[in-house]
C-alpha positions in Angstrom: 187.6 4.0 31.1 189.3 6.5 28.8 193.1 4.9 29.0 193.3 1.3 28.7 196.6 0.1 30.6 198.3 -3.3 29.7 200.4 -5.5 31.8 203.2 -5.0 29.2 202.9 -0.8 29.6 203.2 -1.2 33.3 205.7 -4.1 33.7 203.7 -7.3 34.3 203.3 -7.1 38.3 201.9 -3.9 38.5 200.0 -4.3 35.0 198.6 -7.2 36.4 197.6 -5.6 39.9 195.9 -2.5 37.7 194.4 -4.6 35.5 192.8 -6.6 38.1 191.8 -3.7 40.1 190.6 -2.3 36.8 188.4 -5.4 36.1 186.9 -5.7 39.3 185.8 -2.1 39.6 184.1 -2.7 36.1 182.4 -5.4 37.4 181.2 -4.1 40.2 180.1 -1.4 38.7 178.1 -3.6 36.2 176.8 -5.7 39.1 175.3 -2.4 41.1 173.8 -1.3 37.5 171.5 -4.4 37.3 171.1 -4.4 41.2 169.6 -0.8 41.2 167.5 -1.5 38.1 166.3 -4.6 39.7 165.2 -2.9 43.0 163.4 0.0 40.8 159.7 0.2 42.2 157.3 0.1 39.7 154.8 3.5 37.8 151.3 3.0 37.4 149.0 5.2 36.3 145.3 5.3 37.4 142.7 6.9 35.4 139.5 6.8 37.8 136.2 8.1 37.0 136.1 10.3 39.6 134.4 10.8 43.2 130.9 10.3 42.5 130.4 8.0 45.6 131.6 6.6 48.8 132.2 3.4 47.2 134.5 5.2 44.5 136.0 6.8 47.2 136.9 3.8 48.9 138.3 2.1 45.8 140.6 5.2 45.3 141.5 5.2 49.0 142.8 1.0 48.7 144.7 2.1 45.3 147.1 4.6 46.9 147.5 2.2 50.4 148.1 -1.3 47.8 150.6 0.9 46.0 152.4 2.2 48.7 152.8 -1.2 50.6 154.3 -2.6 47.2 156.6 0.0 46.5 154.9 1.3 43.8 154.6 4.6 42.1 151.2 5.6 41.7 150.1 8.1 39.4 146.6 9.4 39.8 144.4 11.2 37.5 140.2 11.5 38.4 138.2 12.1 35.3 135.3 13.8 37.0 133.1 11.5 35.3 134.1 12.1 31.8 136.1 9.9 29.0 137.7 12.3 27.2 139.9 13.2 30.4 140.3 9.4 30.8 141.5 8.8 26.9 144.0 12.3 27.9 145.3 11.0 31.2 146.3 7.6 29.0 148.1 9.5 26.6 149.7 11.5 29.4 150.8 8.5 31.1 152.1 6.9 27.8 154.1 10.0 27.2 155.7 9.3 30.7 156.7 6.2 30.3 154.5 4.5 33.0 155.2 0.3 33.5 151.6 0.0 33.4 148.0 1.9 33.5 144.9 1.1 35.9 141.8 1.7 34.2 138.5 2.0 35.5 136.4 3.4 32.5 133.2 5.4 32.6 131.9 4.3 29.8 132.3 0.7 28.2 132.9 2.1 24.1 135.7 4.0 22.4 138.6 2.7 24.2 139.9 1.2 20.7 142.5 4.2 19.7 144.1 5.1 23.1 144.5 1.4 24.2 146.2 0.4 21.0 148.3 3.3 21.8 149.4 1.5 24.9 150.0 -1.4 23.6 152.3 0.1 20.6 154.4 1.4 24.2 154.6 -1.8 25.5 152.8 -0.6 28.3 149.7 -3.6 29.8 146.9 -2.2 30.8 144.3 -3.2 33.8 140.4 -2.8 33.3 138.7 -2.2 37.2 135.4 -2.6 38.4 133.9 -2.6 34.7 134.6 -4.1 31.5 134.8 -2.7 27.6 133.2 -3.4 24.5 136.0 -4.1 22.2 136.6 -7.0 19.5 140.3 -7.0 20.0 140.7 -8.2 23.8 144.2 -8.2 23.9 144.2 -4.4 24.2 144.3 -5.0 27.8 146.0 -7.4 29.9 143.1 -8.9 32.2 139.7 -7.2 33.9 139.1 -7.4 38.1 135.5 -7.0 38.2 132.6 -8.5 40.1 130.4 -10.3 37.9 128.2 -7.1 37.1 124.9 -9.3 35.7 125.4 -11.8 38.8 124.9 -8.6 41.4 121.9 -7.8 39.5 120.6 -11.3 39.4 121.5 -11.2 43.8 119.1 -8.1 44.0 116.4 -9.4 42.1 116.7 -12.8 44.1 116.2 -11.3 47.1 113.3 -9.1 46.4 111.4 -12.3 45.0 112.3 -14.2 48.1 110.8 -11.1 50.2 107.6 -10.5 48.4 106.1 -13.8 47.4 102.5 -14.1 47.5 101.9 -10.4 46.3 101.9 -8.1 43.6 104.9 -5.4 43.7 105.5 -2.4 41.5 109.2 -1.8 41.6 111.2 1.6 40.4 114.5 1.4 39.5 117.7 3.9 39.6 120.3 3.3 37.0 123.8 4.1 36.7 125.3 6.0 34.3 123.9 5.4 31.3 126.1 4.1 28.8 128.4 2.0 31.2 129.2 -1.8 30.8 128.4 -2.4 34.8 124.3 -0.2 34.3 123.6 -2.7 31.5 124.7 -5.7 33.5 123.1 -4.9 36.8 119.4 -4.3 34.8 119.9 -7.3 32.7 120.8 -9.3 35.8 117.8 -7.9 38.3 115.2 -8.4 34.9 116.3 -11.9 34.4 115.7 -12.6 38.2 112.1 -10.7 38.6 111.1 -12.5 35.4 110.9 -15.8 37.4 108.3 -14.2 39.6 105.2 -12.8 37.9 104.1 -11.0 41.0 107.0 -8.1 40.4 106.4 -5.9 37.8 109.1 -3.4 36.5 107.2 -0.4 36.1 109.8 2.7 36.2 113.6 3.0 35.8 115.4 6.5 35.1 119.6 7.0 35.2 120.4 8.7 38.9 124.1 8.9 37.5 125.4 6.9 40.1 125.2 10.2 42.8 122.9 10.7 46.0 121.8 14.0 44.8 120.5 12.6 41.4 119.3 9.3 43.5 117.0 11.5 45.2 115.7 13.3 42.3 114.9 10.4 40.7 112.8 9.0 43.3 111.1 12.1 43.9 109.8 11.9 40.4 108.9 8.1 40.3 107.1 9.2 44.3 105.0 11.3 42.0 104.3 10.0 39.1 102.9 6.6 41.0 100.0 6.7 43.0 100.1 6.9 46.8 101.0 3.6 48.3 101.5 2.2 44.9 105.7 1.2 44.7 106.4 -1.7 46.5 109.9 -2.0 46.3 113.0 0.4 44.6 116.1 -0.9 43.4 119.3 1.1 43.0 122.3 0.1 41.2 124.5 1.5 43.8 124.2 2.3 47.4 124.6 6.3 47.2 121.8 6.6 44.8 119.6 4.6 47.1 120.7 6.6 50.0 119.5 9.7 48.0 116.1 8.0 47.3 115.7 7.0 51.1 115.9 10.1 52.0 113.1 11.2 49.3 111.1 8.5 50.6 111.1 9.9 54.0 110.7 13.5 53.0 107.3 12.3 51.1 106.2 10.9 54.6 106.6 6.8 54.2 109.1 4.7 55.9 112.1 3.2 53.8 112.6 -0.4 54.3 109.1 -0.7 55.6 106.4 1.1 53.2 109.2 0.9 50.3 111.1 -1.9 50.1 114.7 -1.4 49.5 117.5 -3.2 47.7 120.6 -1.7 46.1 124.5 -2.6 45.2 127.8 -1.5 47.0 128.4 -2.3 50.4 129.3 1.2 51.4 128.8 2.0 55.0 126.2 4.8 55.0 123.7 2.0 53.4 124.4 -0.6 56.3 123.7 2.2 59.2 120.7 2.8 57.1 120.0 -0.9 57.4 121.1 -0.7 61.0 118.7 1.9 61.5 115.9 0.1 59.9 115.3 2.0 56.7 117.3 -0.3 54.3 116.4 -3.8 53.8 119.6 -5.5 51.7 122.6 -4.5 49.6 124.9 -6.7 47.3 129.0 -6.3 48.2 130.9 -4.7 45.4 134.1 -5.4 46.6 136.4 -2.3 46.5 140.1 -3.9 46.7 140.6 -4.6 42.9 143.6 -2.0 42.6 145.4 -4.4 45.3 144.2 -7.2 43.0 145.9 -5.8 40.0 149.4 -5.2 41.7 149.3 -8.8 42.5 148.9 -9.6 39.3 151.0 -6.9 37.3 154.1 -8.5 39.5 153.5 -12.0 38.8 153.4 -10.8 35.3 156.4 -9.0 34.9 158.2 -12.0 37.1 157.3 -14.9 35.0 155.4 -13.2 31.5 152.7 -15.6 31.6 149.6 -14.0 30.9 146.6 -13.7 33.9 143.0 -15.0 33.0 141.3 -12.6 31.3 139.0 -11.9 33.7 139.9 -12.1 37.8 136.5 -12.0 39.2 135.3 -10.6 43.0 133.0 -11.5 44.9 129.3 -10.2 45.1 127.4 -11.2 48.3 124.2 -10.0 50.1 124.2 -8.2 52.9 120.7 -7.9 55.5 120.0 -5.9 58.5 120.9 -8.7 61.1 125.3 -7.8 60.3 124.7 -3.9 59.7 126.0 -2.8 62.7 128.6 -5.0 63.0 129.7 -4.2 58.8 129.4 -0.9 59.6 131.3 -0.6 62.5 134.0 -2.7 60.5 133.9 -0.6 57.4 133.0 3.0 58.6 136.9 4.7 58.4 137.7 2.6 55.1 135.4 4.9 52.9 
């Protein structure tokens, strides 16, 4: 207020009547303040990788919907695939001001810098789907990830349970080299194969994560093996596996039957495939972590006690006799 009035400038019964008019309007006025900062929805900014796949797709898709539901301010930025726009779209959502940042990153090193800029802002950040390599974990707040070498481990499992009693040569299509998740998923399928010394390893080649490149892979690995000589292929995600199944049939063998096939997502192209009888099993990456980390980012900001450092999802295998029904269920989500 520019003019402060007292009782005595006014008389005392119309001082008083101002003055409590006065004080009640300031009051009010502080009480709406707090009110309308309490109500503010939250920004968050999401760097993704990018669109590579269905599954990517799908976790993009459950980001915006979780966001909206809450209330919450989502900014989006897709990488294409590439870190340098990731590291830019975290300084770009520093610079903004954001109340926290999503990351999913494409590769698991060199996240030191940018992150430590985030923290200098005050700003938490939110690791999805894959972790870093980092000696100073409290650059981010908490990971929601599935356990990447458990999935592996799954896959390998499975195809040892399937082919006991004789040899198997098995081809494999990586990830993206370089990423926390394509390390994990190898180390988990070798430690599972090693248990059976009727599956042999004998080819594995990056299919960066795409159909397009799935395919090209396993036309190579079709022929650089001799005719009827790979038992079994395993993918580390479903696209690249529906690429390959695709090469296998263009070659003239039957997927699922001549080539074994096991792979990681969930995605609903794969389970048709299975439906259809040219898949034989794929491992559940669940694709709800965004939802996941708004649960969490809330609780945090209600009651500052820090999550777990890791929230884990789960990673379950999935065979031809629920296709039709998981694909029926999950067809419009991705």
């Amino acid at each position: 207020m520019k003019t402060l009035l007292t009782s005595r400038m006014l008389g005392n019964r119309s001082g008083k009547r101002l003055l409590g008019m006065g004080t009640a309007v300031l009051l009010g006025a502080l009480a709406a303040g707090c009110d309308s900062g309490d109500k503010k929805g939250l920004t968050v900014g999401f760097s993704q990788i990018g669109s590579e796949s269905g599954w990517r797709a799908a976790e993009t898709k459950l980001a915006r919907q979780g966001a909206e539901a809450k209330g919450i301010t989502l900014k989006f930025s897709d990488a294409q695939q590439r870190q340098e726009n990731q590291i830019k779209a975290v300084r770009s959502f520093i610079a903004q001001g954001v109340d926290a940042i999503l990351l999913a990153p494409v590769v698991s090193s060199g996240w030191d810098e940018v992150l430590g800029e985030a923290k200098a802002a005050n700003i938490p950040v939110i690791l999805l789907d894959r972790q870093i390599d980092t000696p100073n974990v409290d650059l981010y707040l908490t990971a929601v990830t599935s356990d990447t070498i458990e999935e592996g481990r799954v896959a390998g499992r499975w195809l040892a349970g399937k082919v006991q009693g004789r040899d198997c040569r098995i081809v494999e299509i990586q990830g993206t080299v370089g990423a926390s998740l394509v390390a994990n998923r190898k180390k988990g399928f070798e430690e599972a194969i090693a248990t059976a010394p009727n599956l042999h390893l004998v080819r594995t080649q990056s299919g960066e994560f795409t159909r397009a490149k799935g395919k090209e892979v396993m036309e190579g690995f079709l022929k650089a093996e001799a005719p009827g000589s790979i038992c079994a292929v395993y993918s580390h995600n479903d696209d690249m596996m529906i690429g390959a199944i695709q090469a296998i049939k263009e070659a003239g063998l039957k997927p699922g039957t001549d080539i074994l096939t096991v792979s990681i997502d969930g995605v609903p192209d794969i389970f048709k495939a299975m439906a259809d009888g040219d898949a034989n099993a794929t491992v559940e990456l669940a694709p709800d972590m965004a939802p996941r980390a708004y649960d969490i980012l809330l609780a945090y900001r209600k009651d500052h006690a820090p999550p777990p450092k890791w929230v884990q999802t789960p990673s379950k295998l999935y065979e031809p006799d629920t296709a039709a029904a998981e694909y029926a269920r999950r067809k419009d989500l991705y």
